[in-house]
N, C-alpha and C positions, 0 to 999 in steps of 0.2 A: 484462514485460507486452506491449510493444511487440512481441514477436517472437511473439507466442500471437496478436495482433491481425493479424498477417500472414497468418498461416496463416488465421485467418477471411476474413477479406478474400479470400485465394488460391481457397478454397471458394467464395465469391461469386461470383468473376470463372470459376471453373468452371460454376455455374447459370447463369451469363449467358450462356456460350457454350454449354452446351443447349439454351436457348432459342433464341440464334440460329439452333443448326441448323433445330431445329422449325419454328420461325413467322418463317423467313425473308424473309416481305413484311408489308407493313403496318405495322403499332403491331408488333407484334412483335421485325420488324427493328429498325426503333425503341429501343425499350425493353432487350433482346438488346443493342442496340449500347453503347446509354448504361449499363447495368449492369456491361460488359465495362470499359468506360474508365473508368466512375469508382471501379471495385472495384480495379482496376491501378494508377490514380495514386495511391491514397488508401494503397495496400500500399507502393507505393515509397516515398510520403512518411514512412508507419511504420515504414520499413525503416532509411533515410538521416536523415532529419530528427529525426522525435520521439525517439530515444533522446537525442539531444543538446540539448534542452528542459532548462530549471532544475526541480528536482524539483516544485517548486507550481506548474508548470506540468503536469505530465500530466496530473493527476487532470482537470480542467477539461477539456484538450484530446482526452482520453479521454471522457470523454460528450461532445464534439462529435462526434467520429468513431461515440460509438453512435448519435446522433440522423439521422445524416446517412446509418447504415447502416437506417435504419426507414422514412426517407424512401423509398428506393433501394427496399427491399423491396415498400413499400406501391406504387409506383409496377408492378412490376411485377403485385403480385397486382390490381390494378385493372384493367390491359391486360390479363391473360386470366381475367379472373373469369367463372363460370359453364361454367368446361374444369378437367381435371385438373391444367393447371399450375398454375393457380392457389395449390391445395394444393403441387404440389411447390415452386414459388418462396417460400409463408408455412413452408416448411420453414428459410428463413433467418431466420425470426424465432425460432429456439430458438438458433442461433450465438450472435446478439446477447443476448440472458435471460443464457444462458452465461458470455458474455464479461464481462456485467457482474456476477455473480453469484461469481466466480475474484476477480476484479482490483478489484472495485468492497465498497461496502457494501447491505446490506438495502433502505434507501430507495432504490437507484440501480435494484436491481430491481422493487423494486412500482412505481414512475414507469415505467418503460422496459415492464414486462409492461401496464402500465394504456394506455400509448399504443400500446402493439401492439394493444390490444384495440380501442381506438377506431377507430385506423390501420387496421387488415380490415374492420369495421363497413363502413366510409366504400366504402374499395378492394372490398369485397367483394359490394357492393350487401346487405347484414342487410338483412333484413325484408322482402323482395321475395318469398320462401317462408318455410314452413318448415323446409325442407332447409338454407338459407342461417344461418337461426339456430342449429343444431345443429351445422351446421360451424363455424360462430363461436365457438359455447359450447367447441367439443371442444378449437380450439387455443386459448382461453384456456386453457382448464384443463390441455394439456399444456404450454405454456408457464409457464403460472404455478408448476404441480410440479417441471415440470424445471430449474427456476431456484430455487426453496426447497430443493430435493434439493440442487444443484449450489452453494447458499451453503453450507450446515447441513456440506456435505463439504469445502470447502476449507476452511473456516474449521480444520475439526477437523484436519486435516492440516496447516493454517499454524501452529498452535497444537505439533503432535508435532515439527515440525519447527524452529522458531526459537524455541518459547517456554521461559523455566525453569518445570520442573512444579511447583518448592516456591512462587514469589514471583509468576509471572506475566509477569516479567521477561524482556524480549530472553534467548537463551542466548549462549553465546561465540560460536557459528558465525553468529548474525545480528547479532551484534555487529561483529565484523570487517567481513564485509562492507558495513556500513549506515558507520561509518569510514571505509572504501576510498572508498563510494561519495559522502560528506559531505565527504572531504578534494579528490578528483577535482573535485566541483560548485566548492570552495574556490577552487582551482590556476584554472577556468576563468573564475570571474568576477571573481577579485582580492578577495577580501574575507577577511576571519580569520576561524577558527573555533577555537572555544573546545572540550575537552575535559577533565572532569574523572575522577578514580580516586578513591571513596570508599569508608571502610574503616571497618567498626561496631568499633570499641572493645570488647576482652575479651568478642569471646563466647564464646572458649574458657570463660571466666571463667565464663559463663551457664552454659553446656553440661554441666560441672562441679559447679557448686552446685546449677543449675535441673532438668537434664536436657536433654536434646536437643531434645523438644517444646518448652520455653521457649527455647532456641535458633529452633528451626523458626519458631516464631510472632513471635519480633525482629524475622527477617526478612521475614518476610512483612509485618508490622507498617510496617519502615521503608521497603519499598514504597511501599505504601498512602501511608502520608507524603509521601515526595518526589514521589509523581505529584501531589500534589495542592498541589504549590509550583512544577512545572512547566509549561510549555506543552504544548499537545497535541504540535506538531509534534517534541517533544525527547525524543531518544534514551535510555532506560535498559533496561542490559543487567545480567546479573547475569555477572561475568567469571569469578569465581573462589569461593570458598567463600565466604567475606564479603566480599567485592569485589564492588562496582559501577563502571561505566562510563558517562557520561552523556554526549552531544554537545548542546552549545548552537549551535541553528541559528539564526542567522542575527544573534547578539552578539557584541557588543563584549567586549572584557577587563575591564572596570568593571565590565557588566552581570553575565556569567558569574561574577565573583569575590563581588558581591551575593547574587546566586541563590545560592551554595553556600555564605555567611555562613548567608542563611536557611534552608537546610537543615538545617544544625547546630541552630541554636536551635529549629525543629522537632521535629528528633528528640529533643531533651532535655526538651521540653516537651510530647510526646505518647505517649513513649517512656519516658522515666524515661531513656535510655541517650546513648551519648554516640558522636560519628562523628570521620574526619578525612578530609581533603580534599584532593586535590592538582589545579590548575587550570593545563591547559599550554594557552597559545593559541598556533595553529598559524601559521605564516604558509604564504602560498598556494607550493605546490610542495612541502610537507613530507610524507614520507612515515608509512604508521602506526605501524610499530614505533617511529622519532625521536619522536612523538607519544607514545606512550606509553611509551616509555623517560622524559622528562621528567615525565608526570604520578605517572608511580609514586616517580620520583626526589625529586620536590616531597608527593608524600603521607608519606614514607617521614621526610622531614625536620618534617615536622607531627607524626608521631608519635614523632621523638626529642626534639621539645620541648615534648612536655606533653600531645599529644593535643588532641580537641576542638580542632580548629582548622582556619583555610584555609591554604591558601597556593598561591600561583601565580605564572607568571613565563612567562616566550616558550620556544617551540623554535627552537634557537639554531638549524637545519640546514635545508636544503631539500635535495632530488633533484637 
């Protein structure tokens, strides 16, 4: 995210230095200058700093930097409103739509398209013509499209690309990485992270008696389930054919090994069917294969003694 924010940011501090060249005296200079510097500091900050922010950190620090890039914008479109640059400067308010529209959710866009629209109003002098309110209208409305276009399309592509199409479930390939990157934040703040491998009991068994559709529909079924004994911020991926993978962010080993009791008794009580569980808490520097070498190890020994069950215990290894 942080490095897509660069390259806007970089485009920024390009507009700022056409303007310098342009309206080299005045408000111009001015505006020209401060747009050039605070689109360069704010890109270096995104460049060096923000990637290394704790993850419940960027979302937040991420609509700062949109807020503060709308400010930046509106300032310019105000110093030469009633000139063509005007228009070319409110050309930066589609980056910003954009940007939040990739990396952000729906309400991050109607807020940000809604304050862009006020933000011109203001900068733009609305209502002084005619002319003025139709320019208004026009970049609301290419803003506000090209930010529902530009959701409606990442979204569908973050979906082709990380999600499982049977359950809605993380796939392996976003699994791993969301791991890598859960276990890294781990190693840097000193805290454990809990990971578990759970495994639905005989559905071969289903798949056999049922058909495949009643296989299909377990899984998706015990989805449905566990997200909804979950927190938002908690990882499930779908690893393998009845494999799941879950990261418990930001719990204890008490807590993680409660949560995956309650999943069990979920699924047998929503489900009709029965799961088992393996819960390896990481300690900080542990790599993710060690990680889930142990939770397959601890699942694997759940289901030689009876199934339906937890079990959990530390990874013994660090890096």
């Amino acid at each position: 995210m942080w490095l897509a924010g660069v390259g806007v940011l970089v485009l920024a501090a390009f507009a700022s230095a056409i303007e310098l060249i342009v309206g080299w005296h005045g408000a111009g200079l001015y505006v020209g200058l401060q747009g050039l510097v605070v689109s360069c500091v704010l890109a270096l900050i995104a460049w060096r700093v923000c990637p290394r922010l704790p993850v419940r950190l960027m979302v937040p620090v991420g609509r700062l930097f949109l807020l503060g890039a709308v400010i930046s914008v509106t300032a310019s479109v105000h110093t030469w409103r009633g000139t063509e640059l005007a228009g070319a400067s409110a050309f930066n308010y589609l980056l910003i739509v954009l940007f939040a529209a990739f990396f952000f959710g729906g309400v991050d866009v109607a807020f940000f398209a809604s304050l862009i629209g006020v933000s011109y109003w203001f900068a733009a002098g609305t209502g002084a013509t005619g002319l003025d309110v139709i320019g208004w209208s026009l970049v609301m409305e290419v803003v506000a499209g090209t930010g529902i276009a530009a959701l409606f399309l990442s979204r569908q592509m973050a979906n082709l690309s990380y999600r499982d199409s049977l359950t809605g479930a993380l796939n392996r390939r976003a699994w791993d990485r969301a791991l890598a990157v859960e276990l890294d934040e781990s190693r840097r703040h000193g805290v454990p992270l809990s990971v578990a491998l759970v495994d639905i009991d005989d559905l071969k068994v289903v798949n056999d008696r049922e058909g495949h559709e009643a296989g299909d529909a377990l899984l998706r079924g015990a989805v449905e389930v566990w997200k909804s004994s979950l927190r938002e911020d908690d990882v499930i991926a779908r690893v393998g054919g009845d494999e799941f993978g879950i990261i418990f962010l930001g719990t204890e080993p008490a807590d993680a090994a409660r949560v995956a009791e309650r999943l069990i008794a979920a699924t047998a009580r929503e489900l009709g069917a029965t799961c088992t569980i393996g819960v390896a808490t990481a300690l900080p520097g542990a790599r993710p294969r060690d990680v889930l070498a142990v939770a397959d190890r601890l699942l694997y020994d759940g289901k030689s003694r009876g199934r339906a069950r937890m079990t959990a215990g530390p990874v013994p290894f660090a890096a």
